[in-house]
N, C-alpha and C positions, 0 to 999 in steps of 0.2 A: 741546403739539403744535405750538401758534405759531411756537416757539424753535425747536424743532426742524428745522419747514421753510425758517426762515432761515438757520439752520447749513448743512443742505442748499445752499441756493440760493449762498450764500456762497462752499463750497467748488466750487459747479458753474462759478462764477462767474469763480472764482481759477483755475480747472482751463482756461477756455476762453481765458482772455488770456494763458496761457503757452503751451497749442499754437498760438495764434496766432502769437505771436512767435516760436516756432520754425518757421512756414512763411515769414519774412520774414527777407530777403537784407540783410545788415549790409551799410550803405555804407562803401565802403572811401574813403580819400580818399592822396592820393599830393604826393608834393611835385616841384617841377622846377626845375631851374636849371642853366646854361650860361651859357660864360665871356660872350657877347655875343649875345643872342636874336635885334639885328637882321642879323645874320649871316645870307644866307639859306638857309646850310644849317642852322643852327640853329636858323630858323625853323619849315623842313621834319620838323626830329625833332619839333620840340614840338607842332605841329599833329597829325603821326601819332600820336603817344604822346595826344594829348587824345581823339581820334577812339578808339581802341582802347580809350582806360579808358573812356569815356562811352558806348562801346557795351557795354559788361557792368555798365553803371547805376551807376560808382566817379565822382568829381572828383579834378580836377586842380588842385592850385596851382600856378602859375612864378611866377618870379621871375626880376630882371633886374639881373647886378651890373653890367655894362656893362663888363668889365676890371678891375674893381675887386676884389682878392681879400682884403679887409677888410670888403668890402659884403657880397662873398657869402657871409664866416662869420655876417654878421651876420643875414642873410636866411635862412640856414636853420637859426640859434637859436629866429629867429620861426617857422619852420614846425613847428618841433620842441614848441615851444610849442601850434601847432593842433590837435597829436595826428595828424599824420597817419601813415600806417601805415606807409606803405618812400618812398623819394627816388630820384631818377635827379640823379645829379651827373653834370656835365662840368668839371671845375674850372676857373678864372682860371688859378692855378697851381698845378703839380704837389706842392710843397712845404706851401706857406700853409696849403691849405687841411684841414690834418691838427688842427690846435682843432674845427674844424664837426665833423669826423670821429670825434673821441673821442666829443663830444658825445651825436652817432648813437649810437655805439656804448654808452653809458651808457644812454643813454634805450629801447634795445633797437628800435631800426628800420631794417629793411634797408635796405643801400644796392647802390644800380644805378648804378657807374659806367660813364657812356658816353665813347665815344669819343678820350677822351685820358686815360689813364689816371693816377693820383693818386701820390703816392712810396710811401706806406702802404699796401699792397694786401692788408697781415692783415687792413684796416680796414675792407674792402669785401663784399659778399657775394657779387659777380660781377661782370664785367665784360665788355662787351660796344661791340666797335671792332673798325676797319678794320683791314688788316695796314697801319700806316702806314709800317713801313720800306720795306716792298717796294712802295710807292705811290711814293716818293722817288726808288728802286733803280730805275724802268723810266723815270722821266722821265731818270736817267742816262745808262742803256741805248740810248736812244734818241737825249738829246744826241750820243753816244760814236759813234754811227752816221751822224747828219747831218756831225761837223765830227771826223772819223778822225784829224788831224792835232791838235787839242786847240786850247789855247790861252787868252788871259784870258778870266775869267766872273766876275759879280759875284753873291753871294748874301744872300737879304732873309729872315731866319729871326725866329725867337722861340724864346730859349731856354726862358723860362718857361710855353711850352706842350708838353706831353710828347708830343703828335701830332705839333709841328711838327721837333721836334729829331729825332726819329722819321724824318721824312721825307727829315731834311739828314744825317742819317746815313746814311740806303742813299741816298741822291743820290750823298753822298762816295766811298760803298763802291764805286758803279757806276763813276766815273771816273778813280779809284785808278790811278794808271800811266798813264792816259793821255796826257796831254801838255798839263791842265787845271790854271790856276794862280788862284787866288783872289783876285782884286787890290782885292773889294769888298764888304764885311760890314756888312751894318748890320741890327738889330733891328727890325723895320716892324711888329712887334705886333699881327698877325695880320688889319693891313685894308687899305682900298685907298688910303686917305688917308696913311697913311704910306709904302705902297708906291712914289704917287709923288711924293710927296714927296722919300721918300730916292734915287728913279731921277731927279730930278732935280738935285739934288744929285751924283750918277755922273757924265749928261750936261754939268752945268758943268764940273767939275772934269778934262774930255777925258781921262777914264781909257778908255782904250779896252781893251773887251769884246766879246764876239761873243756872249755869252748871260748871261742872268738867270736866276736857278732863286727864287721867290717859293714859300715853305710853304706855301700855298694858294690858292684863286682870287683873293681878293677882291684879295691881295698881289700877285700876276700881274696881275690887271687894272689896280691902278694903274699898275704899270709899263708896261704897255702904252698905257695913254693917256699919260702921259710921255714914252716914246717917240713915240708918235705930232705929239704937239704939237711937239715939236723936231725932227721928218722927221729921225730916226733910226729910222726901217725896217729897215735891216740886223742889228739885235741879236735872235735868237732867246728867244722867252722862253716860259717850264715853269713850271705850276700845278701843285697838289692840289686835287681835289676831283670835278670832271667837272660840275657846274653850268652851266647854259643859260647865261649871259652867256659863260664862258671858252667851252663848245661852239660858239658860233657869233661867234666873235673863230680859231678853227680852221680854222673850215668856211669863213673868206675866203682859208685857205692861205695865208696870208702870213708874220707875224713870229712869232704867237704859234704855236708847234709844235708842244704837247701838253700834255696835264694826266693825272695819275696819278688815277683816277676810283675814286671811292666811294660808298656807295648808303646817303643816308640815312635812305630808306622802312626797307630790313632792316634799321638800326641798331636804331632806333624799334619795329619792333615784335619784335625779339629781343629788347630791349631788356624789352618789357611783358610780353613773354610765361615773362621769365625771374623777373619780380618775382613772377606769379602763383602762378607752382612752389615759389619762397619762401615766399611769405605762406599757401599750401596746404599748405605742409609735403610738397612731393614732391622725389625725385630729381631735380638738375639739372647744369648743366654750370657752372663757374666762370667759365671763361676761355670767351668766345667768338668769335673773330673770324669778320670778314666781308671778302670776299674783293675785293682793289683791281685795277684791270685798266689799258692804257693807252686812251688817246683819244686819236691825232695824225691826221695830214690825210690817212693813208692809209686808215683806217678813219673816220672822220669820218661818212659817209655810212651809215652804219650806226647813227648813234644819232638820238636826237629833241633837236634843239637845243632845242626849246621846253619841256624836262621835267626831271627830273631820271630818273635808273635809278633 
């Protein structure tokens, strides 16, 4: 009879620790990485994306290849390794980063490419970024409208980012015909320390220009303070991105004249909200873009310099 209630007790036993665990929510964990965190718009997705998984009770890893796109295959072998469940990539480079890729793809973990998209897009499970051409195409637009007549402009790109080249191709598209000639190309690698660096290097060199087209702010903003340190005022200069430092480098209406704006709060939680429909196994959308708009000093007064959209 002894046995018997132990038998009993056992399987009541066995019985209650497995409906338990099926009332308890598996932690999900998730991986992150972007070509330069301290970027601060890439600050701003990683912050959102932390905030959105940690409020449905998941972790976040980032990682920081800092331009490095040997670091960051390396840094997401490691995550791949922690078992984490899907990754939001933003690559270094478009190219490189397809070894990290296979990888993912062996080890069965979706990937959330943001923002600048990868060359391998079999590779990916979605993807989720700005229209970067047409963020490019309006700061064109808009040159094409201040200086009707055309003329020199120097342009500070990064080929090995596929947002950036993105942007300098509908820049190019916009000013096609017009009466704009390229007299100055230089790689500035997506920050402001090269931006102006290589704008001063422009301004030695008296290549004379009437505008800068910089692939995104931080690029823009070097040049801007370049300029400014040489009281060359007169050169018109074009960002990507719509971040509070270029917003209010606008709002004094001066040289800098517009930046093709992007929002990378809805990157961020398009972003999360698409990994979830993944990892739920529901219907979702692949491709998602998010929609770029201008900011120049005639609408200016209508955004929050202090914020980002």
């Amino acid at each position: 009879m002894k046995k018997i209630t132990k038998i009993c007790l056992f399987v009541f036993l066995a019985a209650s620790v497995v409906f338990a665990g099926c009332g308890q929510k598996k932690t999900r964990t998730f991986g992150f990485t972007s070509m330069r965190i301290s970027n601060p718009f890439f600050t701003l997705i990683e912050q959102t994306i932390r905030e959105e998984v940690e409020k449905n009770g998941d972790k976040l890893i980032s990682v920081d290849p800092d331009m490095d796109a040997q670091k960051q295959i390396s840094q997401i072998e490691e995550l791949i390794a922690q078992k984490i469940d899907a990754i939001f990539i933003n690559p270094v480079d478009w190219e490189a980063i397809k070894p990290a890729l296979v990888s993912l793809d062996r080890a069965k973990i979706p990937v959330i490419n943001y923002d600048a998209e990868v060359r391998d897009m079999e590779l990916v499970d979605a993807y989720v970024g700005s229209d970067n051409r047409n963020a490019g195409y309006i700061c064109g637009l808009d040159l094409v409208k201040r200086l009707p007549n055309g003329g020199p402009i120097a342009i500070l790109d990064c080929p090995g980012m596929r947002s950036i080249r993105d942007r300098i191709d509908g820049f190019n598209e916009a000013i096609a015909g017009k009466g704009f000639t390229v007299v100055f190309l230089r790689d500035a690698q997506g920050n402001s320390v090269d931006g102006k660096r290589y704008t001063e290097e422009l301004l030695r060199s008296n290549t004379r220009v009437l505008a800068i087209m910089g692939g995104n702010d931080p690029t823009a903003l070097g040049a801007f303070a370049a300029c400014r340190n040489a009281n060359r005022t007169n050169i018109l200069i074009y960002g990507v991105d719509g971040s509070p430092l270029a917003k209010a480098a606008i709002a004094e209406r001066g040289q800098f004249a517009g930046t093709g704006a992007q929002s990378p709060i809805n990157i961020a939680k398009k972003s999360v909200e698409v990994a979830y429909k993944i990892l739920n196994k529901k219907p979702y959308e692949k491709n998602i873009p998010i929609k770029t708009f201008m900011i120049n000093q005639d609408n200016i007064d209508d955004y929050d310099v202090d914020s980002w959209q």
